[in-house]
N, CA, C and O atoms as a Tinker XYZ file with bonds, in Angstrom:
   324  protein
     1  N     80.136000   90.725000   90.171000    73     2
     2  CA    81.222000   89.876000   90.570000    64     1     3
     3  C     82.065000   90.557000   91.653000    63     2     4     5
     4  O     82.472000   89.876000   92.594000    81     3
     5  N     82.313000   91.691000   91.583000    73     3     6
     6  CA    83.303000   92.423000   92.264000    64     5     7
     7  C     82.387000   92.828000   93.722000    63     6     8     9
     8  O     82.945000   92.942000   94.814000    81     7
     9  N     80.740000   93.039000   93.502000    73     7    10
    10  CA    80.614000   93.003000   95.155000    64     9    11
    11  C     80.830000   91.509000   95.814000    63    10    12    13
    12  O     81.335000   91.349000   96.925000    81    11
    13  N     80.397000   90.493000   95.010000    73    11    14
    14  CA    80.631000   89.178000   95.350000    64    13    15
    15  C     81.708000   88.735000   95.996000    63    14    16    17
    16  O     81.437000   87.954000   96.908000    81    15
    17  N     83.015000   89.005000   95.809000    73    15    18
    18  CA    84.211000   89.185000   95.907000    64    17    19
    19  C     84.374000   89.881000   97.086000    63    18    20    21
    20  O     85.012000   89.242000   97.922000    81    19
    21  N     83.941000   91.192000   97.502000    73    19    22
    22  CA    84.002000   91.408000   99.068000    64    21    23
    23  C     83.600000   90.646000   99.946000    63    22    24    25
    24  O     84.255000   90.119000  100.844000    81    23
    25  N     82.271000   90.544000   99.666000    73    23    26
    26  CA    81.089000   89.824000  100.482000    64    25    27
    27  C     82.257000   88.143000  100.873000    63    26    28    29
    28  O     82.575000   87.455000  101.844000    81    27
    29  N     82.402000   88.180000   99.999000    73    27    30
    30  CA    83.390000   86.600000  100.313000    64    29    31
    31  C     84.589000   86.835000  100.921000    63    30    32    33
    32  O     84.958000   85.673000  101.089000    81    31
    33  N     85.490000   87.546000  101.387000    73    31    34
    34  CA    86.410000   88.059000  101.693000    64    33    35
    35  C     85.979000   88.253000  103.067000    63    34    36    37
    36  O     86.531000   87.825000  104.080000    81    35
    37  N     84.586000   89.175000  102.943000    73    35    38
    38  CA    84.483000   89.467000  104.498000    64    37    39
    39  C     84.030000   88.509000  105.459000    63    38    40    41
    40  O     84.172000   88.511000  106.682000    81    39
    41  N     83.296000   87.450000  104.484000    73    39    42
    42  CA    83.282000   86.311000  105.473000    64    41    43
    43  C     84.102000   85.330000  105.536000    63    42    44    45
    44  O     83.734000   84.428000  106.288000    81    43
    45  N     85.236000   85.160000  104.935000    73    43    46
    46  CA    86.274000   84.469000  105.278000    64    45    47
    47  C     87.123000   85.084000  106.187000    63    46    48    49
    48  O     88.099000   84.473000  106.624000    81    47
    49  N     86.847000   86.316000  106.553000    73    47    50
    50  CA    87.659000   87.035000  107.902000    64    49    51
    51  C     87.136000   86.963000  109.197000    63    50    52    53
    52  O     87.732000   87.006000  110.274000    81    51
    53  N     85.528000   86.807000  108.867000    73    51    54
    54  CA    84.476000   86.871000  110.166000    64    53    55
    55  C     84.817000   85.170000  110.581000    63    54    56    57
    56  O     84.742000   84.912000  111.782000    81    55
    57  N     85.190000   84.005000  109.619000    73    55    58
    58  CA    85.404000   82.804000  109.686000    64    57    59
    59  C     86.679000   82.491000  110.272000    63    58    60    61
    60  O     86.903000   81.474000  110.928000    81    59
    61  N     87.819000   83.743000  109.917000    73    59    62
    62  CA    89.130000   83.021000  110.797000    64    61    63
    63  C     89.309000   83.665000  111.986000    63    62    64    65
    64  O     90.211000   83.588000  112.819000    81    63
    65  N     88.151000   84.415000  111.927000    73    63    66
    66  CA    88.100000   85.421000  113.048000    64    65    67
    67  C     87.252000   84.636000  114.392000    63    66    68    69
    68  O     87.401000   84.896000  115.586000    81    67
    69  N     86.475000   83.768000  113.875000    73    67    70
    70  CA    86.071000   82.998000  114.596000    64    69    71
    71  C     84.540000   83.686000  115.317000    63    70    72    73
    72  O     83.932000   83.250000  116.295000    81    71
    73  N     84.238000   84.744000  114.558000    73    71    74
    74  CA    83.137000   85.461000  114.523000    64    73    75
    75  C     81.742000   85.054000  114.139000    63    74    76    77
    76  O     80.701000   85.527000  114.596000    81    75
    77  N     81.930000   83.671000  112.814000    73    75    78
    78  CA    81.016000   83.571000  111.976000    64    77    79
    79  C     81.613000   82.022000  111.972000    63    78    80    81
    80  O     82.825000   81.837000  112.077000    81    79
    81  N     80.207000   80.377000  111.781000    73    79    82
    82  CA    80.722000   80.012000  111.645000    64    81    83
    83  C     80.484000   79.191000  109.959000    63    82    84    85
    84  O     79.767000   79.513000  109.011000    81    83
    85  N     81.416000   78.070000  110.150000    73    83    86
    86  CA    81.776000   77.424000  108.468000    64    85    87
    87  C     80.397000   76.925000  108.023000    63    86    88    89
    88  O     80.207000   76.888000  106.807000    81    87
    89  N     79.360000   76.518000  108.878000    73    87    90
    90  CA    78.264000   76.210000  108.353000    64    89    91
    91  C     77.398000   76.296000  107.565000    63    90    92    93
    92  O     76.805000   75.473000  106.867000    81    91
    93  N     77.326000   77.536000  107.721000    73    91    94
    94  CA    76.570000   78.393000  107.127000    64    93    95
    95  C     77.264000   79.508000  105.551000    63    94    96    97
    96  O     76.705000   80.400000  104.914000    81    95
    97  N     78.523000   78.957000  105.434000    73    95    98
    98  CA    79.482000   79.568000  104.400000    64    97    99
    99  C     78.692000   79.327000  102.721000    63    98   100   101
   100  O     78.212000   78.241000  102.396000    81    99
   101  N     78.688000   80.759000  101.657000    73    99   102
   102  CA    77.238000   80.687000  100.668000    64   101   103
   103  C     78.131000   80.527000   99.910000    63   102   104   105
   104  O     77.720000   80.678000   98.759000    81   103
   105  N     79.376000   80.247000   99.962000    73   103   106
   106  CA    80.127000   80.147000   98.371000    64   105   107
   107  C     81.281000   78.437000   98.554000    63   106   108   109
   108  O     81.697000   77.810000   99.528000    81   107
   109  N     81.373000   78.311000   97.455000    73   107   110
   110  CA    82.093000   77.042000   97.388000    64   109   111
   111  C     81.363000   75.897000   96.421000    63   110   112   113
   112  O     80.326000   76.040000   95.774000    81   111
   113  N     82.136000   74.828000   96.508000    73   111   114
   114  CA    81.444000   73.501000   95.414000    64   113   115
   115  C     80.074000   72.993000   96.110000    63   114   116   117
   116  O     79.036000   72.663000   95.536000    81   115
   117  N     80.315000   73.015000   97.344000    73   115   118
   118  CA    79.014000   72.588000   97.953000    64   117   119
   119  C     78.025000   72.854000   97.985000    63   118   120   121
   120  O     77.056000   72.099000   98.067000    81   119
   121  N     78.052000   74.683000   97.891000    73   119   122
   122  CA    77.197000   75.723000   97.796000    64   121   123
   123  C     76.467000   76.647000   96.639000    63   122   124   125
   124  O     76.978000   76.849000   95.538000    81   123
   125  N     75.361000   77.109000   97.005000    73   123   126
   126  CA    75.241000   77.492000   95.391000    64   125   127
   127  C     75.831000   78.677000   94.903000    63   126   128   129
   128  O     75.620000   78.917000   93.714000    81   127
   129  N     76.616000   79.582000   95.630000    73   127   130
   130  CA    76.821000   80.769000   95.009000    64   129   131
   131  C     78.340000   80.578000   94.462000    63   130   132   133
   132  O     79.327000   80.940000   95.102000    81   131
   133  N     78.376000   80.051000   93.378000    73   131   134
   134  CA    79.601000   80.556000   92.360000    64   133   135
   135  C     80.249000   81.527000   91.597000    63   134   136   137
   136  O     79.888000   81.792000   90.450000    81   135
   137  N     81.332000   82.163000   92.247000    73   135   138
   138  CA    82.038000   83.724000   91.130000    64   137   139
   139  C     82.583000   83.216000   90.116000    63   138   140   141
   140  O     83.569000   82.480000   90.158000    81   139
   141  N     82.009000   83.553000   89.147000    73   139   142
   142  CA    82.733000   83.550000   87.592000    64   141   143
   143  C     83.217000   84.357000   87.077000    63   142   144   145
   144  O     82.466000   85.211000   86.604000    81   143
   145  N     85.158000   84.580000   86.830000    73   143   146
   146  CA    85.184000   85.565000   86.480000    64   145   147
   147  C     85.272000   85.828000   84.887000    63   146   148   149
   148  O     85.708000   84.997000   84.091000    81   147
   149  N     84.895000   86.834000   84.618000    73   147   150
   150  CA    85.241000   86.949000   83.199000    64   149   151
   151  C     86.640000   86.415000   82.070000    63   150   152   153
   152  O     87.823000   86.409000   82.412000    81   151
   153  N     86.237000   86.097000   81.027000    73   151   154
   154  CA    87.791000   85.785000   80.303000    64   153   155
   155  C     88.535000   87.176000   80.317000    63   154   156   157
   156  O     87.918000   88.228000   80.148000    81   155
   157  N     90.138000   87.112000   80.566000    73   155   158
   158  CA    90.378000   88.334000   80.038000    64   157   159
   159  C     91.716000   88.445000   78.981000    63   158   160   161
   160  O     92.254000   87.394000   78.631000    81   159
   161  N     92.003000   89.168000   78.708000    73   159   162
   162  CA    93.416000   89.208000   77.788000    64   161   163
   163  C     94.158000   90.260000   78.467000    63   162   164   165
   164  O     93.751000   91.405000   78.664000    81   163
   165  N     95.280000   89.775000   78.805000    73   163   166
   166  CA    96.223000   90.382000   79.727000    64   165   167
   167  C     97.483000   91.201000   78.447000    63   166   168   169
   168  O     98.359000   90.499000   77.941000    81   167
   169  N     97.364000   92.553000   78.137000    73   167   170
   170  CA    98.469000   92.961000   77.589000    64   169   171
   171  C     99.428000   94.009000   78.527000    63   170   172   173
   172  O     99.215000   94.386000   79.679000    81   171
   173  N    100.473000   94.319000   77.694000    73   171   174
   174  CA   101.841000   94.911000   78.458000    64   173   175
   175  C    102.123000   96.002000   77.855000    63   174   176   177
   176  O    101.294000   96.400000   77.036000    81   175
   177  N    103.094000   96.630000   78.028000    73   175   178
   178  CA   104.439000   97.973000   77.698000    64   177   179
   179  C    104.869000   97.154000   76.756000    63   178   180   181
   180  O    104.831000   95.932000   76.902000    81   179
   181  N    105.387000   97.817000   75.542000    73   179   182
   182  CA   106.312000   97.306000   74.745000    64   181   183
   183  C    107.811000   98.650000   74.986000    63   182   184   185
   184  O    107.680000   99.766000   75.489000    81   183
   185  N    108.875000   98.145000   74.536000    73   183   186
   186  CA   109.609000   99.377000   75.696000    64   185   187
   187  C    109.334000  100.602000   74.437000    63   186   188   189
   188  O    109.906000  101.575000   74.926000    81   187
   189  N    109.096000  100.790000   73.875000    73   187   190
   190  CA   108.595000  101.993000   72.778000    64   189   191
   191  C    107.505000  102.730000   73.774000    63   190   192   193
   192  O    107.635000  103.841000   74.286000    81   191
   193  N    106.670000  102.043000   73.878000    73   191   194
   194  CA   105.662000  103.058000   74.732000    64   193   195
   195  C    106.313000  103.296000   76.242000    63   194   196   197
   196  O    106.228000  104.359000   76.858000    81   195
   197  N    107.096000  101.890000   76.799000    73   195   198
   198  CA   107.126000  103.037000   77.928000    64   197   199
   199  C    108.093000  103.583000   77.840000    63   198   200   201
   200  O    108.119000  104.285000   78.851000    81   199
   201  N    109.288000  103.824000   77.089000    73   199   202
   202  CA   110.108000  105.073000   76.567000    64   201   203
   203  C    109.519000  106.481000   76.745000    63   202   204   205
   204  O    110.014000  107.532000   77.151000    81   203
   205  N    108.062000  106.086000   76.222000    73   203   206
   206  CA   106.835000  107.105000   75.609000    64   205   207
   207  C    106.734000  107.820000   77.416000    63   206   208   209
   208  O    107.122000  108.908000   77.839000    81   207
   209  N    106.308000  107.099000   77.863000    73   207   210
   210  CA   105.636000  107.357000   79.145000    64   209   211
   211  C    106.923000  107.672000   80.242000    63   210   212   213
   212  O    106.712000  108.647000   80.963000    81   211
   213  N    108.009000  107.081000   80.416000    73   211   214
   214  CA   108.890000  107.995000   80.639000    64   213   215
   215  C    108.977000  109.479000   80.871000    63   214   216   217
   216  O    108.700000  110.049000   81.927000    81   215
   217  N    109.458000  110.117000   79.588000    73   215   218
   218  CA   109.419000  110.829000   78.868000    64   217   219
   219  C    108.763000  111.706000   78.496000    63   218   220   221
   220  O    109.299000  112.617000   77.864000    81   219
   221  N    106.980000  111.724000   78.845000    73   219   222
   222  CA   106.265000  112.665000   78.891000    64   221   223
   223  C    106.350000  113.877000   79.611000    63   222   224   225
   224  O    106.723000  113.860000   80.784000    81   223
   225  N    106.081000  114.806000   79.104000    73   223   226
   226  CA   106.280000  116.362000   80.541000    64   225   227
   227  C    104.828000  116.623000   80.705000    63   226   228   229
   228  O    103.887000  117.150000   80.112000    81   227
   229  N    105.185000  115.832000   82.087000    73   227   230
   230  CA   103.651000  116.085000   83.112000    64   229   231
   231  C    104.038000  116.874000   84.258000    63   230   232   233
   232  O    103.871000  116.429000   85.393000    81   231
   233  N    104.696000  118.358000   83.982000    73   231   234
   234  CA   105.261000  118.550000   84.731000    64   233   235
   235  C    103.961000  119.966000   85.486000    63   234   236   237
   236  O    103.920000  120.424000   86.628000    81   235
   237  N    103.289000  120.209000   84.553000    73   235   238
   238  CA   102.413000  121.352000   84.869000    64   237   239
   239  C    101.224000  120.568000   85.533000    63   238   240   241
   240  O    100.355000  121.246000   86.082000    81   239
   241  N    101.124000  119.404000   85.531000    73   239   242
   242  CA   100.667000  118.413000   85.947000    64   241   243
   243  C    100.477000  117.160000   87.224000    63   242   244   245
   244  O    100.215000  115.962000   87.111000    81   243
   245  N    100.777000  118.159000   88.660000    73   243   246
   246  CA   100.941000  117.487000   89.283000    64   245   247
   247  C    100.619000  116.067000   89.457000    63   246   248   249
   248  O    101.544000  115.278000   89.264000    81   247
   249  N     98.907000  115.375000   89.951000    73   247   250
   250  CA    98.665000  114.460000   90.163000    64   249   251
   251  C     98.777000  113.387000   88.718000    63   250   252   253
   252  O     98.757000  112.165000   88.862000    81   251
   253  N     98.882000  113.969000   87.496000    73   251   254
   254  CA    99.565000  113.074000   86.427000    64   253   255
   255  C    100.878000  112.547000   86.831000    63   254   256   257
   256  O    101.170000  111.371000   87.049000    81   255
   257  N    101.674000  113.658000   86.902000    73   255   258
   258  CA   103.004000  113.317000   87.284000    64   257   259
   259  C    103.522000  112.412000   88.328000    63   258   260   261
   260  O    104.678000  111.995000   88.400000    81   259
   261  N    102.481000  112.137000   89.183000    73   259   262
   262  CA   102.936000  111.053000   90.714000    64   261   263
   263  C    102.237000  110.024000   90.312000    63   262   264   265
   264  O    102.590000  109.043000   90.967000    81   263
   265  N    101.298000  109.726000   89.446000    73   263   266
   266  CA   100.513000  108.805000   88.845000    64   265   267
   267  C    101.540000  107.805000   88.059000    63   266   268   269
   268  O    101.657000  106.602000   88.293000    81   267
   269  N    102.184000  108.472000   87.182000    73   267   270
   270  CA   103.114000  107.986000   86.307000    64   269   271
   271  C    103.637000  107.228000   86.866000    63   270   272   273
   272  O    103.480000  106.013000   86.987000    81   271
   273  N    104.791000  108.412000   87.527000    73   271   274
   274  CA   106.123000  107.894000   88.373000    64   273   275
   275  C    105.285000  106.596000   89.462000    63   274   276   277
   276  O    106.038000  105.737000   89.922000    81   275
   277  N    103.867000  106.514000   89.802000    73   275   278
   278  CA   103.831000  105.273000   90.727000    64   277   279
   279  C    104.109000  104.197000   89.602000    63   278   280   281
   280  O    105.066000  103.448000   89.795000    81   279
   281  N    103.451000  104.065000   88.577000    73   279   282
   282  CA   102.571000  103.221000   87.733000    64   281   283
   283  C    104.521000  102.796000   87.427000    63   282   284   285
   284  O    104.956000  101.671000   87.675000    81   283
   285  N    105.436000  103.958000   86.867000    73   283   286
   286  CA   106.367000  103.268000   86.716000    64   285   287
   287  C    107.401000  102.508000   87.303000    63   286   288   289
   288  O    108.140000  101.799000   86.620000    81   287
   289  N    107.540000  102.660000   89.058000    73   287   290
   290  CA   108.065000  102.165000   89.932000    64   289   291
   291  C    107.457000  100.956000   89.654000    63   290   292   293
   292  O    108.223000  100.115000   89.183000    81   291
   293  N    106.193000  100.586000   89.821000    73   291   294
   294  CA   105.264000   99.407000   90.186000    64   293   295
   295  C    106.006000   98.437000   89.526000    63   294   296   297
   296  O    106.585000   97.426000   89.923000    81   295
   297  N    105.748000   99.414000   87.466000    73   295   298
   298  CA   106.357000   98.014000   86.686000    64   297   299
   299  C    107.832000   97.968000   87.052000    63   298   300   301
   300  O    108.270000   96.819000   86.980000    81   299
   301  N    108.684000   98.831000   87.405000    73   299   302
   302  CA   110.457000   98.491000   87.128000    64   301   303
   303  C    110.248000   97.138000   88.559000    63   302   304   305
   304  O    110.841000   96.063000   88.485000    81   303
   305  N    109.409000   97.464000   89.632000    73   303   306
   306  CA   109.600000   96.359000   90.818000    64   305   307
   307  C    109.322000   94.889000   90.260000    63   306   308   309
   308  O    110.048000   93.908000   90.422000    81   307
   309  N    107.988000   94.958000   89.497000    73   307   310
   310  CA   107.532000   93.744000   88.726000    64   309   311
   311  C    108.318000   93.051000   87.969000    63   310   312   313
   312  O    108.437000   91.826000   87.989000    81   311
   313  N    108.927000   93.874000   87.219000    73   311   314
   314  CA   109.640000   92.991000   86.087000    64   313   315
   315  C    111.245000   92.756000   86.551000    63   314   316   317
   316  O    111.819000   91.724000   86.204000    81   315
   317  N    111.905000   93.745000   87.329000    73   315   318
   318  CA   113.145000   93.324000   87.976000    64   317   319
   319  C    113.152000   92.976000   89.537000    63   318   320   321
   320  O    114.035000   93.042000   90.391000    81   319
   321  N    111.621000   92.522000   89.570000    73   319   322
   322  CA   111.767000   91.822000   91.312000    64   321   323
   323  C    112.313000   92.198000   92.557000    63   322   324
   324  O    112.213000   91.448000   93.527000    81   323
């Protein structure tokens, strides 16, 4: 699925790019190649864990430590916009 997913991407760029044209396009209702993606179950932080994750000393730990701190910027942007 996930090379599928490039492959479609890159020809919708070669298409607005005006490189490649719509004719010949292998994905869509018309067409036979359909991406299906998997079901998934989407879970979260409950604030206990990320208290947890906070709070850890990843300090001997460089690339843990910038890992974190991204992962926790990401969510404070997500959830307070």
């Amino acid at each position: 699925m996930d090379h599928l997913l490039i492959i479609r991407t890159l020809r919708n760029r070669e298409i607005t790019a005006k490189v490649a044209s719509e004719d010949d396009y292998p994905f869509g209702s018309k067409n036979n190649i359909r991406i299906k993606f998997p079901e998934s179950k989407k879970i979260g932080f409950d604030f206990d864990e990320l208290s947890k994750l906070e709070n850890i000393d990843l300090s001997d730990k460089p690339r843990l430590y910038h890992a974190r701190n991204i992962c926790l910027v990401a969510f404070i942007l997500l959830v307070c916009g």
